[in-house]
C-alpha positions in Angstrom: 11.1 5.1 11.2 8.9 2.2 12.1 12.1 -0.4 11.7 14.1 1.9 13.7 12.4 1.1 16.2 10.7 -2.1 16.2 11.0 -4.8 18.2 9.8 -7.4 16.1 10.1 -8.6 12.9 7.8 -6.9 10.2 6.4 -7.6 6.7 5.1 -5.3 4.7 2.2 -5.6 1.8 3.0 -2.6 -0.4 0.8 -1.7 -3.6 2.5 -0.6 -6.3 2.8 -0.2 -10.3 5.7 -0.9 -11.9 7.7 2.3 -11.5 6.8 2.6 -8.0 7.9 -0.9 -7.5 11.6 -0.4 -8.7 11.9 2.8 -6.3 10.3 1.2 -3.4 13.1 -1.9 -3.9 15.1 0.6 -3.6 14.0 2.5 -0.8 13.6 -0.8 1.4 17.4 -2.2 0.5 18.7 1.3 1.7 16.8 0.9 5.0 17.9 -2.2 5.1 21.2 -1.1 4.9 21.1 1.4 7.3 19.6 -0.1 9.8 21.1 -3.5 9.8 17.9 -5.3 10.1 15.6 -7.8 7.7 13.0 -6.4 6.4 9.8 -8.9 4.6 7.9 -7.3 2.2 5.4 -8.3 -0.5 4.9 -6.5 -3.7 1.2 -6.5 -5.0 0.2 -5.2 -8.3 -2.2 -2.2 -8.0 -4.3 -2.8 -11.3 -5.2 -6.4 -10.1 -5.7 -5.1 -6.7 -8.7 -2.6 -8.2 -10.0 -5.1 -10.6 -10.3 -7.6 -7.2 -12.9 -5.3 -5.2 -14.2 -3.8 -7.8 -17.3 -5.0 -7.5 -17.3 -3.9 -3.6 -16.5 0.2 -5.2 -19.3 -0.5 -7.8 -22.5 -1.5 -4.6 -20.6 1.3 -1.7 -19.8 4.1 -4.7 -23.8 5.4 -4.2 -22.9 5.8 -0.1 -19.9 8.3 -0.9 -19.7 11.8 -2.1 -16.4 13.8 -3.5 -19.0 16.5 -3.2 -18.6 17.5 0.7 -22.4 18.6 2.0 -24.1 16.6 -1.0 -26.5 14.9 0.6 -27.2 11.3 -1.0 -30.5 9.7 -1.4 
């Protein structure tokens, strides 16, 4: 567990929809519990994240294959 044994404080950016969200919250207050340490973290919507770079996915999409061997032109 990376809190178990860090040294230093961490935040963490975590992407998430809403039902994700609620058991991540929960995830991260048990840690905190257990461990006895603070714990920063950042909740980002993952819809407004894809919208955001879209436009990147839409030029690099032609440069990627789901196809493995698929040669692209």
């Amino acid at each position: 567990n990376l809190v178990n044994v860090s040294t230093v404080p961490l935040k963490f950016h975590i992407v998430v929809d809403e039902k994700s969200k609620t058991i991540a919250k929960y995830r991260l207050s048990e840690v905190v519990y257990k461990t006895n340490k603070t714990v920063v973290y950042s909740f980002y919507n993952v819809n407004d994240c894809a919208s955001k770079i879209m436009d990147i996915v839409n030029v690099m999409t032609p440069f990627f294959s789901s196809k493995p061997g698929k040669d692209i032109i």
